[in-house]
C-alpha positions as semicolon CSV with decimal commas, in nm:
position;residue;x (nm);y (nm);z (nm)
1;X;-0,402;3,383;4,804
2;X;-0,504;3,046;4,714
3;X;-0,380;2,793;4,978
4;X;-0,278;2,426;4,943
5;X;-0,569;2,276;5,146
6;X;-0,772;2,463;4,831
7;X;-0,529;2,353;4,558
8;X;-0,523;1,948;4,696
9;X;-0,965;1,931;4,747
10;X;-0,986;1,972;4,365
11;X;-0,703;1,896;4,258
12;X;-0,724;1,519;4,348
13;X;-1,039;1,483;4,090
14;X;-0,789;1,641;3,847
15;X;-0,521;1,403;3,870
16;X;-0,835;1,126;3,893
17;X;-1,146;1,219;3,685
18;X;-1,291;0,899;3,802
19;X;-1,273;0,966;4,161
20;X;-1,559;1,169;4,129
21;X;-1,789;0,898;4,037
22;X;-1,675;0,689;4,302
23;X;-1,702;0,938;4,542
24;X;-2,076;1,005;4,461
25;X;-2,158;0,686;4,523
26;X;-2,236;0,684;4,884
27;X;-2,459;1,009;4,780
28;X;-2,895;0,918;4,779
29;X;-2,891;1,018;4,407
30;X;-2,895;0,859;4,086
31;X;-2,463;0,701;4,027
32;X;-2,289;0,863;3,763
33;X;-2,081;0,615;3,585
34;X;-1,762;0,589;3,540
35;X;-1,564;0,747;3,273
36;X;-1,419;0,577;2,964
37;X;-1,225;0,943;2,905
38;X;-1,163;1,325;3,090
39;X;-1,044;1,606;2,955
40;X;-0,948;1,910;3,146
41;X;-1,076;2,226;3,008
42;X;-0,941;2,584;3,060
43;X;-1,073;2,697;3,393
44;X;-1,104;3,058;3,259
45;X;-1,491;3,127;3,225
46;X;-1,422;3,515;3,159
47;X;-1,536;3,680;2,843
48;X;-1,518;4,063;2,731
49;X;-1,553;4,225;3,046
50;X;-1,393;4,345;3,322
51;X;-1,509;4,088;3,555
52;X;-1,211;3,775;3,592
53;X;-1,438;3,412;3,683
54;X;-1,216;3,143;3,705
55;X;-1,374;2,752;3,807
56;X;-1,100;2,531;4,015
57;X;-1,077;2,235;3,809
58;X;-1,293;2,210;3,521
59;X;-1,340;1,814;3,328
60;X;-1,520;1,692;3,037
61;X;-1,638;1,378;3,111
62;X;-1,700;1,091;2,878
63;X;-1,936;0,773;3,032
64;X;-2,101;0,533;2,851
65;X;-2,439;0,698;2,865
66;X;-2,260;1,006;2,714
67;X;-2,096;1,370;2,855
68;X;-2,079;1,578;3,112
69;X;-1,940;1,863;3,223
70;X;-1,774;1,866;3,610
71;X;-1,653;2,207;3,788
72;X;-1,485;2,093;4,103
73;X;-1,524;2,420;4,301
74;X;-1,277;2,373;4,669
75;X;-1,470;2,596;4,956
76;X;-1,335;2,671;5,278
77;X;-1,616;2,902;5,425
78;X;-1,978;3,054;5,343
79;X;-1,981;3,254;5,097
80;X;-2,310;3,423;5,007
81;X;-2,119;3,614;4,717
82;X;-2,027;3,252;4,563
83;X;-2,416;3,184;4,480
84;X;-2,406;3,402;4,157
85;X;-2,048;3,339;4,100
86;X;-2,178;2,930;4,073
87;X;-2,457;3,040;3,859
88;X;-2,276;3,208;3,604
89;X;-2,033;2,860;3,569
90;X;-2,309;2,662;3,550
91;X;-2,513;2,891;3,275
92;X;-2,167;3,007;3,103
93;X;-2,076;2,636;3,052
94;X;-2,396;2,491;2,934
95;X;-2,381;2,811;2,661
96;X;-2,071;2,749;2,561
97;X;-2,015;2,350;2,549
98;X;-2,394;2,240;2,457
99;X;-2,360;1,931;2,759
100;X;-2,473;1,939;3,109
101;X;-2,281;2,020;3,401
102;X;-2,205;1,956;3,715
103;X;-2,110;2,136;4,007
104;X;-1,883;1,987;4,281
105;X;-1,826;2,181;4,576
106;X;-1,584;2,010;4,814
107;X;-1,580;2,116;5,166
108;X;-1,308;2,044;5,475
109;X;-1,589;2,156;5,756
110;X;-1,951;2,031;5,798
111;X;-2,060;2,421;5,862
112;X;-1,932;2,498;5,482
113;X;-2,079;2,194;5,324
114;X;-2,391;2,220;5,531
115;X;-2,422;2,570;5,358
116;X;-2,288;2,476;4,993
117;X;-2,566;2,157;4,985
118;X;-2,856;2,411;5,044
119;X;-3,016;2,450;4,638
120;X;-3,056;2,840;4,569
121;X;-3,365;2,966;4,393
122;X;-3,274;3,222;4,145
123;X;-3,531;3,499;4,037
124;X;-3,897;3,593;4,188
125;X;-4,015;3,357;4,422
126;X;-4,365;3,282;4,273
127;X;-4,143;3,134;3,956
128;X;-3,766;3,116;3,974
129;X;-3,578;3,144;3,676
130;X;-3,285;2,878;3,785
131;X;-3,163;2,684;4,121
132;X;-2,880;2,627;4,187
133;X;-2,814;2,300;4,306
134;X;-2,431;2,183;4,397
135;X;-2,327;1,821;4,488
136;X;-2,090;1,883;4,768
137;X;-1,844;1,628;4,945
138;X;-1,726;1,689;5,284
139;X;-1,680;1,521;5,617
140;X;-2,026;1,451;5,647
141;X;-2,051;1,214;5,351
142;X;-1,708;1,095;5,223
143;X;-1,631;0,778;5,437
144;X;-1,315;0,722;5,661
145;X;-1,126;0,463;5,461
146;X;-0,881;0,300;5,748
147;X;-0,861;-0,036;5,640
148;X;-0,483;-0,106;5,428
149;X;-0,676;-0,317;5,163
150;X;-0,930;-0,042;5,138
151;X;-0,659;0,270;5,094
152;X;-0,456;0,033;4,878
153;X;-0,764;-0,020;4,630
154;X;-0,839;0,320;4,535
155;X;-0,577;0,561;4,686
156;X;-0,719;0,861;4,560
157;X;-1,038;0,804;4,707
158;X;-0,832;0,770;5,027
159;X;-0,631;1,079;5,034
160;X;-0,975;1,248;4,934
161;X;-1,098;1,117;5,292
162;X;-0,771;1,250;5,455
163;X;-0,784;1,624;5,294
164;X;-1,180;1,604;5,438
165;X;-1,107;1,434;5,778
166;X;-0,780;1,636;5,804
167;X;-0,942;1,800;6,166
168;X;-1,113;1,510;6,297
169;X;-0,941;1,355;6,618
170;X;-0,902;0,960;6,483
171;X;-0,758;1,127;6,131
172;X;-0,434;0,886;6,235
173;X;-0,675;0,599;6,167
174;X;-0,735;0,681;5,783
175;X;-0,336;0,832;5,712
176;X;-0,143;0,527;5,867
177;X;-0,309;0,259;5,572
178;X;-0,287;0,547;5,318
179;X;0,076;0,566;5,438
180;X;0,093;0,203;5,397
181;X;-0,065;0,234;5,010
182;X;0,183;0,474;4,912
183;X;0,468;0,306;5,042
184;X;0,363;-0,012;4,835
185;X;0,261;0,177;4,535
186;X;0,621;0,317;4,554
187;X;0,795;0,050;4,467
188;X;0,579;0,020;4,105
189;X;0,481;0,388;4,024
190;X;0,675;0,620;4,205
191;X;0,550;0,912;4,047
192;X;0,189;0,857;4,127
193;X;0,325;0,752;4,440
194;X;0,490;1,126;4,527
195;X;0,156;1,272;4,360
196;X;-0,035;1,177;4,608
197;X;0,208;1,216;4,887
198;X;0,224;1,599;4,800
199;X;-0,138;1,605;4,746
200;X;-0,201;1,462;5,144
201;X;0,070;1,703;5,247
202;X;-0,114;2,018;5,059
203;X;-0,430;1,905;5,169
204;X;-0,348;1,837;5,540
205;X;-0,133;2,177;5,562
206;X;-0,221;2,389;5,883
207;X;-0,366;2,103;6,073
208;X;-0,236;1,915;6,333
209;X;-0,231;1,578;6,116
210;X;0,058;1,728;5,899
211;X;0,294;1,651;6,191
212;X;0,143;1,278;6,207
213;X;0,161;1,273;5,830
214;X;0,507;1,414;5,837
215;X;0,624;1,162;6,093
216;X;0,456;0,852;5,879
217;X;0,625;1,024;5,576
218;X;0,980;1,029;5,797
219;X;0,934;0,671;5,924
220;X;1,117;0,542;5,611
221;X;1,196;0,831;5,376
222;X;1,325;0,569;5,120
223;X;0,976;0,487;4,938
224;X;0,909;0,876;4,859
225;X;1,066;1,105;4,654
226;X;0,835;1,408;4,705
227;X;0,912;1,695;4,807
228;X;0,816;1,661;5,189
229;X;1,045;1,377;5,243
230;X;1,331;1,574;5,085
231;X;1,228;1,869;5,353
232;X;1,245;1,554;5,612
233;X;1,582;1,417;5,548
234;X;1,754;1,778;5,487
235;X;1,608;1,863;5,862
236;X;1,705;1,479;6,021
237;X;2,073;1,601;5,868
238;X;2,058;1,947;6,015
239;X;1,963;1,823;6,391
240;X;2,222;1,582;6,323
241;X;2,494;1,850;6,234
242;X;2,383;2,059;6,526
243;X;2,455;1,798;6,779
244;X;2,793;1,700;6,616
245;X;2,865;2,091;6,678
246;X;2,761;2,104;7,012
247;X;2,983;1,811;7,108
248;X;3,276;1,886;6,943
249;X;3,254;2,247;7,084
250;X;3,237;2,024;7,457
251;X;3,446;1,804;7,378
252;X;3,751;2,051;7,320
253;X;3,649;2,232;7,646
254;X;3,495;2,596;7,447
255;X;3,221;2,769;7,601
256;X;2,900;2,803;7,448
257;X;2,650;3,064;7,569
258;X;2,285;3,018;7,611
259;X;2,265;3,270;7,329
260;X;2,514;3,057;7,092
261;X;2,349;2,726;7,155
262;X;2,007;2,884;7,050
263;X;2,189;3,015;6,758
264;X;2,326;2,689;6,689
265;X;2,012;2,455;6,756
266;X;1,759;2,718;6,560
267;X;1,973;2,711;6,222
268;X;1,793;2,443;5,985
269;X;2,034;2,546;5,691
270;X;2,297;2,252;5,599
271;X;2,567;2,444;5,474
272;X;2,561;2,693;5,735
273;X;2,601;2,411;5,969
274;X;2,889;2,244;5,774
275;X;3,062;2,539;5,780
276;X;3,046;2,566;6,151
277;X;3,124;2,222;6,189
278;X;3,449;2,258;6,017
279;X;3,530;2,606;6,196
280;X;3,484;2,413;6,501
281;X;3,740;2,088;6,468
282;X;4,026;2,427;6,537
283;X;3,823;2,765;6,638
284;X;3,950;2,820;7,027
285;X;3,552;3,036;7,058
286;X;3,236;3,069;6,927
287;X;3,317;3,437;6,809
288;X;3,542;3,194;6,553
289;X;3,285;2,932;6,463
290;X;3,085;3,259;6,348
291;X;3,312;3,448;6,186
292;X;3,167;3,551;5,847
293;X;3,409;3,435;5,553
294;X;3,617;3,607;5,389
295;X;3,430;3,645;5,060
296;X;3,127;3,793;5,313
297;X;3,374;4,055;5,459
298;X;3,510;4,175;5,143
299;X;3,166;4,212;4,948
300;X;3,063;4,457;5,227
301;X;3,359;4,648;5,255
């Protein structure tokens, strides 16, 4: 199952073909330039047989000094058995688009992108037929960006350094001036704006920075419409619900048992809450505020 810390490390270049340039150039190799055009291409590399190979992300990229083609590949652990599956991109590609390509391996851990960066020699080892050579970003070599003029100047870059840093201990240092980009870029492209909010969110998933992110998210809800800060506002509402509950239950003297409060304060879903709420204002016990309706009753009868 393909998880979101997978989907947001090449998905980013996807969303910002240029990125990828930009992000190379802290690398001790020639720069690529950057592109005057991109054009995803079907990540599908199967042909007739039963084997399924399927790249990440796949661009065409057009620079001034002419095409390329990039196959962002998102790696979260060795994997000997990925060696030939890289090869095969790499020679399928070239067959079937005539241009060079490019293989990006993007790594969360310095272990995987320790192990991605090593070139593989293909064939006899008195004369190789091919090596495999990846570029790979990772921890390592994409910079912290933790400046607010530096996130706000090339965001993606920024939430590229996030997704990588995601386990380091100072990662608050690089998502409070991305925070601080998105909420500005908000305000002129909200769209983009929720992109990349998502992105950070998929990206950071299953770390502990997704609570900082989710509490720098929460801080002022307002600027985002994404998905995460909808999740943030329906939960602020439910703990809201479940203390107007628990003092109206007090306040009109009914007794609430250890296992009823638990019942009360571990329910996240709104309506079920509302409709406690009301049942409250004239149940005379909790066996009333639970009741099942009506509706409930007669559908299992």
């Amino acid at each position: 199952m393909v998880s979101s810390l997978h989907e947001a490390m090449h998905r980013v270049f996807r969303e910002d073909p240029g990125l990828f340039a930009r992000a190379t150039r802290a690398l001790d190799i020639p720069p690529f330039e950057t592109p005057i055009s991109a054009t995803p291409l079907p990540t599908d590399l199967t042909e007739n047989q039963p084997v399924e190979r399927r790249v990440d992300t796949l661009l065409r990229i057009k620079a001034a000094g002419g095409e390329y083609l990039l196959a962002v590949e998102a790696q979260g652990k060795p994997d000997p058995d990925k060696h030939s599956s890289w090869a095969y991109y790499m020679a399928h590609l070239y067959a079937k688009y005539k241009l060079p390509p490019v293989l990006l391996v993007v790594c969360q851990d310095r272990k995987t992108a320790n192990w991605a960066a090593r070139p593989v020699k293909i064939g006899p080892p008195q004369w190789p037929a091919l090596t495999l050579h990846p570029l790979v970003l990772g921890p390592g070599n994409v910079p912290v960006i933790d400046t607010p003029d530096a996130a706000a100047r090339d965001i993606p870059l920024t939430v590229l350094s996030a997704v990588l840093h995601g386990r380091d201990r100072n990662v608050d240092d690089i998502l409070k001036p991305l925070a601080a980009a998105l909420r500005g870029l908000a305000a002129s492209d909200p769209d983009t704006a929720t992109l990349f909010t998502e992105l950070t969110s998929q990206g950071l998933d299953k770390t502990e920075a997704i609570k900082i992110w989710r509490q720098l998210v929460a801080a002022d809800t307002s600027f985002f419409t994404s998905s995460l800060s909808q999740e943030i506002r329906a939960e602020g509402e439910a703990r809201g619900r479940v203390k107007d509950i628990l003092l109206l239950l007090e306040g009109r003297s009914i007794p609430v048992s250890d296992t009823d409060r638990e019942r009360i304060t571990t329910c996240d879903d709104l309506d079920t809450l509302d409709r406690w709420f009301r049942r409250a204002i004239t149940a005379t016990s909790t066996t009333e505020v639970f009741a099942e309706d009506p509706t409930q009753q007669a559908q299992q009868q």
